[in-house]
C-alpha positions in Angstrom: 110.8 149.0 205.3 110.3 148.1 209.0 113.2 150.3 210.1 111.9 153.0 208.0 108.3 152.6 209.6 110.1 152.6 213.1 112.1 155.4 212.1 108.6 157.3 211.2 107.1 156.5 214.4 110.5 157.9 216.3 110.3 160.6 214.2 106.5 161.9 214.4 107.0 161.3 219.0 110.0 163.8 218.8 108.5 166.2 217.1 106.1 166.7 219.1 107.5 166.0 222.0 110.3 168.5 220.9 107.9 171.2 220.2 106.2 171.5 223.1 109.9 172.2 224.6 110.9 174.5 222.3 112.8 178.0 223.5 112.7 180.6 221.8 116.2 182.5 221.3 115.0 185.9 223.0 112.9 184.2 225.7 114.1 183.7 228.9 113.0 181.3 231.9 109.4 179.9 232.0 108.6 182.0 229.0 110.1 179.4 226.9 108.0 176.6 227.8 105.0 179.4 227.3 106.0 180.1 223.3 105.8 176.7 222.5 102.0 176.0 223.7 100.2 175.3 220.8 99.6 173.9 217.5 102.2 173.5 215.1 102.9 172.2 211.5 105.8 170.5 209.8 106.4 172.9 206.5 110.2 171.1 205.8 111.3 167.2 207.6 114.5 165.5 206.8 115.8 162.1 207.7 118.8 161.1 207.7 120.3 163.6 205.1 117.4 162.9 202.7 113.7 165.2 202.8 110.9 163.6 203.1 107.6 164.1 202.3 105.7 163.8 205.7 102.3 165.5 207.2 103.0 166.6 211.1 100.9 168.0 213.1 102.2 168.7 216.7 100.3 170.2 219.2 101.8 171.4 223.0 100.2 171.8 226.1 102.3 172.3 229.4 104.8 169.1 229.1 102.7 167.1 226.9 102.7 167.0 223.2 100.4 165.1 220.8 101.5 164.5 217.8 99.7 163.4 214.1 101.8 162.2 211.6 100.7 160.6 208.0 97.7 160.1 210.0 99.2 158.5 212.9 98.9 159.7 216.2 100.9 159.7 218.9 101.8 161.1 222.7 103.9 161.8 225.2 105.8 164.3 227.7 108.7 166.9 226.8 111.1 168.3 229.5 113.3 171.3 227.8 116.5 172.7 228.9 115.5 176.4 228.4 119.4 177.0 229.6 121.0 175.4 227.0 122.1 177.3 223.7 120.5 175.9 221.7 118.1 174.5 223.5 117.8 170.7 224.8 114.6 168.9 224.6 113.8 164.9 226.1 110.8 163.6 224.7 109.2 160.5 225.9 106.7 158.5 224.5 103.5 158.0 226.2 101.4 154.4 227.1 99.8 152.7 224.5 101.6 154.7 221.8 104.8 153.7 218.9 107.4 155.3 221.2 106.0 153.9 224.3 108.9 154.7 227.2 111.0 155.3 224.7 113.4 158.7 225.0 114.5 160.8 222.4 117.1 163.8 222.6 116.8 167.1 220.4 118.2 170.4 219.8 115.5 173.2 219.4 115.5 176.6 218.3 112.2 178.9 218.1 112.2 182.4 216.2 108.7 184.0 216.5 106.2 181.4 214.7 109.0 179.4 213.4 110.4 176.0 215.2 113.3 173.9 214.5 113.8 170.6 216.1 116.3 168.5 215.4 116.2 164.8 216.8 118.2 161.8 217.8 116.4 158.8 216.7 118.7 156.3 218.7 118.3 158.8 221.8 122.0 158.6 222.4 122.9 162.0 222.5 122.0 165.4 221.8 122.5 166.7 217.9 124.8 169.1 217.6 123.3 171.1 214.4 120.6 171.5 212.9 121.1 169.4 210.0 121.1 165.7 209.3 123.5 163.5 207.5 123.1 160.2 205.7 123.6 157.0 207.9 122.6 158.9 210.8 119.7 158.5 213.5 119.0 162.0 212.9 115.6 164.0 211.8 115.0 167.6 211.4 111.8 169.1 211.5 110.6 172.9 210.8 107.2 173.6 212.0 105.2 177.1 211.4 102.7 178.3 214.2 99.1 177.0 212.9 
């Protein structure tokens, strides 16, 4: 139970984190950090090859996200790789919060008011799909635009 609460907590700092960094497929340059100001909610999340049934909330302004998640909130800053196909995102977590200094790697991938964010939980390495698999660190998130 304690990893799985730890896992939560990883999970709910990358996605927001992750969403503010998101980069749009057709967007170039410092338009990509522009689509993904805003306020965005979790409509499918996986972990480690299973769904789960998680409320997230992530909202993005500039480099910083907030995120709410089952009613937990936490913060941080995202730095995106705009350059990247798709898209690289490191989110750190902020003072005072579950993911405190802690960094987290993601793939992104944003198509009009949709966002996909897929996350390493260890912060190893980038994913390299969007998809999870069991007995992996990995958690997949697909927001809508609020």
């Amino acid at each position: 139970m304690d990893r799985l609460n730890s896992l939560f907590s990883i999970c709910l700092m990358i996605g927001a984190l992750l969403e503010c960094g998101m980069v749009p497929a057709v967007v170039q340059g410092g338009e990509d950090a522009k689509a993904l100001q805003g306020t965005w909610t979790a409509v499918k999340t996986e972990l480690a090859g299973e769904p789960v049934d998680w409320t997230v909330t992530l909202t993005i302004e500039g480099d910083k996200y907030t995120i709410l998640a089952n009613g937990k909130p936490d913060q941080g800053t995202c730095k995106i790789d705009p350059a990247a196909r798709p898209g690289k995102m490191a989110i750190t977590g902020g003072e005072g919060g579950p993911n405190a200094g802690k960094t987290f790697l993601a793939i992104y991938e944003l198509d009009g008011d949709t966002l996909r964010i897929c996350y390493d939980l260890s912060g190893k390495k980038y994913p390299e799909t969007f998809a999870t698999q069991k007995g992996t660190p990995l958690y997949f998130v697909t927001y809508q635009r609020k």
